[in-house]
C-alpha positions as CSV (number, residue, x, y, z in Angstrom):
1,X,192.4,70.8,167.5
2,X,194.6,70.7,164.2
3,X,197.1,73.5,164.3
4,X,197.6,73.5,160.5
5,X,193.9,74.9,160.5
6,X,195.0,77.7,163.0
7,X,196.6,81.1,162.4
8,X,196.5,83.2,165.5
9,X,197.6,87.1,164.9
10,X,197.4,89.6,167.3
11,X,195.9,92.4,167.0
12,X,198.1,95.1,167.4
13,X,198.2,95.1,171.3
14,X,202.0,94.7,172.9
15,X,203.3,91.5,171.8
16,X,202.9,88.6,174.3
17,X,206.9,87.9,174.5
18,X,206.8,86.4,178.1
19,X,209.0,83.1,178.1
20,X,206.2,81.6,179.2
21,X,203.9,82.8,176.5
22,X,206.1,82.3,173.8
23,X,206.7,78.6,175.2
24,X,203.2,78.0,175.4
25,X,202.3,79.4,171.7
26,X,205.3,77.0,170.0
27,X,203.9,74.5,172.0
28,X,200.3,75.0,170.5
29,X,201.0,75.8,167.3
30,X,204.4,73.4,166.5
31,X,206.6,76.3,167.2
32,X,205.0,78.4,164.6
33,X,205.1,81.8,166.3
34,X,206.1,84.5,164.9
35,X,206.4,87.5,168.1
36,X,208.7,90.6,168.0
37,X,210.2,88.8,165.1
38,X,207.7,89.7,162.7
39,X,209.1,93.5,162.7
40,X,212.2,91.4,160.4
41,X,209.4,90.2,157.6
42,X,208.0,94.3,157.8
43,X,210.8,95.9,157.1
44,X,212.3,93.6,154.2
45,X,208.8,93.7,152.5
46,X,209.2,97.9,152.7
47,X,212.7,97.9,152.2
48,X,212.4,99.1,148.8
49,X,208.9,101.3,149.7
50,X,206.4,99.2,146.7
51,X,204.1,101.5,145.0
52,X,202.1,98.9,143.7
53,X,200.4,96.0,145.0
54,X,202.2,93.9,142.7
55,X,205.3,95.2,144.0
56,X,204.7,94.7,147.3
57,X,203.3,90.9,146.4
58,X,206.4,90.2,145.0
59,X,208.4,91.6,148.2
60,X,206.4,89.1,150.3
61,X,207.3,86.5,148.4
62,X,211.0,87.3,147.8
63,X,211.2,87.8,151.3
64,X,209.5,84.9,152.6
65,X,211.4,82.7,149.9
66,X,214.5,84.2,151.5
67,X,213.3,83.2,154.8
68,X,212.5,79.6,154.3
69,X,216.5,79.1,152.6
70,X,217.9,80.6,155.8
71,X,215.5,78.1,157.7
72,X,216.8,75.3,155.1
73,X,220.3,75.9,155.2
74,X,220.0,76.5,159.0
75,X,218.0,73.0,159.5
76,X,220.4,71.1,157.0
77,X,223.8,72.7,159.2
78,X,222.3,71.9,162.4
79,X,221.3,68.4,161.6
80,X,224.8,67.5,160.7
């Protein structure tokens, strides 16, 4: 199985947050996993409430821009 084919979302049940769960999903899927997490992404996107699609478009993308420069900085800082 390649993961980079996968994307697994739930679907709106309880999120599966056992440690057990959660290390068996980053272990599937390279430690992809997004769990209670997510609720993060949700409210930056709606910070601002977008009235528009293109508005909220452009919140995704700012806010998952801003996410993988935390995860860049954070990577670059921890290798050193």
């Amino acid at each position: 199985m390649n993961v980079d084919d996968i994307w697994f979302q739930q679907d709106g049940a309880t999120c599966h947050t056992s440690k057990e769960t959660v290390a068996l999903l980053k272990e599937m899927f390279n430690g992809r996993v997004i769990s209670r997490g997510g609720g993060f992404l949700k409210s930056k996107v709606y910070a601002n409430n977008p009235k528009t699609i293109d508005e909220l478009k452009s919140n995704i993308t700012a806010a998952i821009n801003e996410i993988e420069f935390q995860f860049r900085t954070f990577s670059l800082i921890s290798a050193h």
